[in-house]
C-alpha positions as CSV (number, residue, x, y, z in Angstrom):
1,X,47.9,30.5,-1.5
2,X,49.8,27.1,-1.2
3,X,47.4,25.3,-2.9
4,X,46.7,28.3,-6.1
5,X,50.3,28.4,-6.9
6,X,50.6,24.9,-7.0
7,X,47.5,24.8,-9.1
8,X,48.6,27.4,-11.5
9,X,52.6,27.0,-11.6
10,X,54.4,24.6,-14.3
11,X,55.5,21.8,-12.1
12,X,59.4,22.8,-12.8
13,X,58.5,26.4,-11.7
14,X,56.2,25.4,-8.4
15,X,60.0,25.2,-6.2
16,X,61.4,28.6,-7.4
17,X,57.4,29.9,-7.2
18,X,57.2,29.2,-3.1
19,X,60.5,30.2,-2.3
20,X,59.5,33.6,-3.5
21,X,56.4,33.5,-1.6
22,X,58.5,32.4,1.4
23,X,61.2,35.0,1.0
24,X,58.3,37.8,0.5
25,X,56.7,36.8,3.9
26,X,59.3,36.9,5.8
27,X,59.6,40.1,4.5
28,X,56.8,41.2,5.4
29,X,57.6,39.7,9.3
30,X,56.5,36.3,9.5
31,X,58.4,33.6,10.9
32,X,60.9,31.6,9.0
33,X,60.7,28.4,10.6
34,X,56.8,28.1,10.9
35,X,56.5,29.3,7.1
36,X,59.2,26.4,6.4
37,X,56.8,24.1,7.6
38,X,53.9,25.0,6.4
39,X,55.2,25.7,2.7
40,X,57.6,22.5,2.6
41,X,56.8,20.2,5.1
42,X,53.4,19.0,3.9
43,X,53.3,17.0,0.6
44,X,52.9,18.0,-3.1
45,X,49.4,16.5,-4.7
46,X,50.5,17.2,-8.0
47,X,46.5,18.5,-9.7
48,X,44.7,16.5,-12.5
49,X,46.0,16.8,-15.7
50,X,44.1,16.8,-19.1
51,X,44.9,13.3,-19.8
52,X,43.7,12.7,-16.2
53,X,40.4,14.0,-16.9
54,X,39.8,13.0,-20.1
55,X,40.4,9.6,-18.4
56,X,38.3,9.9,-15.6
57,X,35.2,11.3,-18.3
58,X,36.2,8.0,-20.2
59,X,35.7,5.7,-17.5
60,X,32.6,7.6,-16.6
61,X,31.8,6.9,-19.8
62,X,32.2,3.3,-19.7
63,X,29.7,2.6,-16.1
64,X,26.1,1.7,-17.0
65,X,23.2,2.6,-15.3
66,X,20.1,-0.6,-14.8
67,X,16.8,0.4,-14.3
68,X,13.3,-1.6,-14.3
69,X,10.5,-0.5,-16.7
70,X,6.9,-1.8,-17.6
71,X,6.8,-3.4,-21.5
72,X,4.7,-2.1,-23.6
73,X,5.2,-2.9,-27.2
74,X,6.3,0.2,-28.8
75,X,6.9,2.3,-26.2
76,X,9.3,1.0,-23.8
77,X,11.6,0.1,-27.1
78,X,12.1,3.9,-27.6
79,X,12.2,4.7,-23.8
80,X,15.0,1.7,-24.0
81,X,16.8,3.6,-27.0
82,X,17.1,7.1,-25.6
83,X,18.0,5.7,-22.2
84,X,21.1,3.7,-23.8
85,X,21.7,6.7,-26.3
86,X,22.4,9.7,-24.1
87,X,22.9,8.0,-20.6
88,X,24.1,4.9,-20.6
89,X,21.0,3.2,-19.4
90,X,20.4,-1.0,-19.4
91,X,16.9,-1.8,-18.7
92,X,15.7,-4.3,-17.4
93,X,11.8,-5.3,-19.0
94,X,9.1,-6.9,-16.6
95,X,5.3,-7.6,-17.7
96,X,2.1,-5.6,-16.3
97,X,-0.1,-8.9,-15.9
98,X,1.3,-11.5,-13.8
99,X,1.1,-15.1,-13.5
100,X,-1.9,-14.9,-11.4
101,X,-4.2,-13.8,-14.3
102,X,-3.9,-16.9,-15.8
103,X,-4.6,-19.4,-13.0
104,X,-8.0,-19.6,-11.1
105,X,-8.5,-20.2,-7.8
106,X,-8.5,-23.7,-7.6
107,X,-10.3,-24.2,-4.4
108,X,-14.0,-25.0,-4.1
109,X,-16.2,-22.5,-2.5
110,X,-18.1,-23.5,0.7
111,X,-21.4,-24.2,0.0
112,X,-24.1,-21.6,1.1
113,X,-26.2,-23.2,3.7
114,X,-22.2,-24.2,5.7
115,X,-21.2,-21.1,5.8
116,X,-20.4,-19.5,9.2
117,X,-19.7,-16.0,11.2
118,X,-22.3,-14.6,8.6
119,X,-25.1,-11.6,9.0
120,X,-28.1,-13.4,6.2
121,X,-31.6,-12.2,5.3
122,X,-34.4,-14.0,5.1
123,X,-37.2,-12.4,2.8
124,X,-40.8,-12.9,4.2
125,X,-42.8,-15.0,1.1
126,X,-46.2,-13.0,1.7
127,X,-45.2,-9.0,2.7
128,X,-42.3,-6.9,1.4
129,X,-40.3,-7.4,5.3
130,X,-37.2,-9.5,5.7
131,X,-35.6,-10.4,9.2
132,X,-32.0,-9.8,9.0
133,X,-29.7,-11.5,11.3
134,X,-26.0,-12.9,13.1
135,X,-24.5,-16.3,13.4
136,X,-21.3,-18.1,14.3
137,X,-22.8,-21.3,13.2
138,X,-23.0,-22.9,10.0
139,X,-25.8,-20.9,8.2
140,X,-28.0,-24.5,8.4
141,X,-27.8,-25.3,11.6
142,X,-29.3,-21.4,12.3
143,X,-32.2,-21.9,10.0
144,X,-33.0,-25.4,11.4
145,X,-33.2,-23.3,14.9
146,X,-35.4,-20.2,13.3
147,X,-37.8,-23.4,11.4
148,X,-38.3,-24.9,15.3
149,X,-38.6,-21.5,16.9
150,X,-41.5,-20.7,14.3
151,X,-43.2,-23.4,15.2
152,X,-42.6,-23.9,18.9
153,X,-41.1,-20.8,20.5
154,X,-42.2,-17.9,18.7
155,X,-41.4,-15.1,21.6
156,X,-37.5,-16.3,21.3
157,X,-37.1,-13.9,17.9
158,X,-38.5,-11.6,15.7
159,X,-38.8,-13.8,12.8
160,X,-41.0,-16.8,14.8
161,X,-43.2,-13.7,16.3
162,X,-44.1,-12.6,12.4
163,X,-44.2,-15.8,11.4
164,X,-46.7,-16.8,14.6
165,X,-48.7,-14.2,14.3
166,X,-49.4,-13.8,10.6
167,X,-49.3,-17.0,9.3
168,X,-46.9,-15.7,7.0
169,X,-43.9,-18.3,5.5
170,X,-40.4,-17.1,5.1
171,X,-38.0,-18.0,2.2
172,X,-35.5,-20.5,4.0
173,X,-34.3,-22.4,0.6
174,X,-33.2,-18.3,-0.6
175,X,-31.4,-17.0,2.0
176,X,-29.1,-13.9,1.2
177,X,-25.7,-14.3,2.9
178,X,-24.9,-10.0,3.2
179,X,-21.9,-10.0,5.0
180,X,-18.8,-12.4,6.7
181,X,-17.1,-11.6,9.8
182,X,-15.3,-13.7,12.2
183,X,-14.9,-11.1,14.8
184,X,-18.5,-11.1,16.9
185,X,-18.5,-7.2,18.0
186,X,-17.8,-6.2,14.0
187,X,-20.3,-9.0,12.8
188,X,-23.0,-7.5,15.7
189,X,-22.4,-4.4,14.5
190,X,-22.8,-5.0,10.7
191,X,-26.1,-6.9,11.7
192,X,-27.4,-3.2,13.1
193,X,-26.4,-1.5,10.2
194,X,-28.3,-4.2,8.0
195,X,-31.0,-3.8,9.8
196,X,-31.1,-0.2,9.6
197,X,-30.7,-0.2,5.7
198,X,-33.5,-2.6,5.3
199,X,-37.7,-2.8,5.9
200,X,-37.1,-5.7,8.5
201,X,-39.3,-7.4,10.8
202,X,-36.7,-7.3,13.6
203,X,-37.3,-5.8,17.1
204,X,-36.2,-2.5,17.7
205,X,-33.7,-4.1,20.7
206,X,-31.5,-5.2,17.8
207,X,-30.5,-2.0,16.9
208,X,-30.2,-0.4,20.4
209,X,-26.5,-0.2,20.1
210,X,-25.9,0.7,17.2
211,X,-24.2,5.0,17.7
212,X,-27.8,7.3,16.7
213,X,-24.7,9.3,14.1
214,X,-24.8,5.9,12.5
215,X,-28.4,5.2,12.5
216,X,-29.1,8.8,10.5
217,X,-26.3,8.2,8.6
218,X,-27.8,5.0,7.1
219,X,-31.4,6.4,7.0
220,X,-30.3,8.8,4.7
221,X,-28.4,6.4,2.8
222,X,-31.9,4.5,2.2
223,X,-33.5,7.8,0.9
């Protein structure tokens, strides 16, 4: 009650105002000393006046906003226009394509054949199979090893074992680098599911690990 006739009385009116709300309370039996305190032994916060208001809307007024948009010619000039025109709004423009569109990549690629932690094909040159398989090595070094086991130990992989037995040649100068992986279980795993997708020579041991939820999964995928 304090507080409303403070609010509401002319400030040369609030002293006379609280002494009658005193004087009526103790009236009506409440103590003098504690309503002493409580109605003029706190401080006065005089309220805003209109001038104080109209001040604090004017230096409202007066703090701007910042905020980041995309440019695009024609548009973000009108966004920029409103924004300034109703609230006070400073953007701030940045470009969609960055510096990195106009640079290449300046370093040179690695040659096929040095290539390592790869899964490759290698197409049979006289049927429609391929042999698909794993290496940490450079992808050289692993088809100077599959030339030598061709020709000398043909039960050490699939490929020498088709090669052996049919007389067939394989592509080694167009070999298809399908996938890189430094990480041996992933690269393993991508060779199985290689294997799966493709009408390979390999030996059916190559794919024993690979999850039978995968294995359908893929043969579908082939369909």
């Amino acid at each position: 009650m304090k507080k409303r006739i403070i609010e509401i009385a002319h400030p040369t009116l609030r002293q006379d105002a609280l002494s009658r709300y005193l004087q009526l309370l103790v009236n009506n039996g409440f103590p003098k000393p504690l309503l002493n305190k409580l109605l003029f032994g706190t401080r006065i916060n005089n309220p805003p006046t209109i001038t104080d208001v109209q001040n604090t809307v004017r230096d409202d007024s007066r703090s701007v906003g910042f905020a980041s948009l995309p440019f695009i010619d024609g548009l973000t000039q009108k966004l920029e226009f409103l924004f300034k025109k109703n609230i006070n709004i400073k953007i701030a423009k940045y470009n969609l394509v960055s510096n990195r569109y106009f640079f290449t990549n300046n370093k040179d690629k690695v040659p096929l054949k040095k290539t390592r932690n790869s899964v490759y094909k290698i197409n049979c040159s006289n049927c429609e199979k391929c042999y698909v398989g794993q290496s940490g090595q450079t992808l050289n070094k692993r088809l100077v090893l599959h030339k030598s086991d061709a020709k000398l130990r043909p039960d050490r992989c699939a490929l020498a074992q088709h090669v052996f037995s049919t007389g067939h040649n394989m592509c080694f100068d167009n070999v298809e680098i399908l996938d890189t992986e430094k990480n041996l279980t992933k690269r393993k795993f991508f060779e199985m599911c290689y294997i799966t997708q493709n009408n390979t020579m390999n030996s059916r041991t190559d794919v024993n690990n690979l999850s039978n939820i995968y294995s359908f999964l893929l043969t579908l995928d082939r369909r």
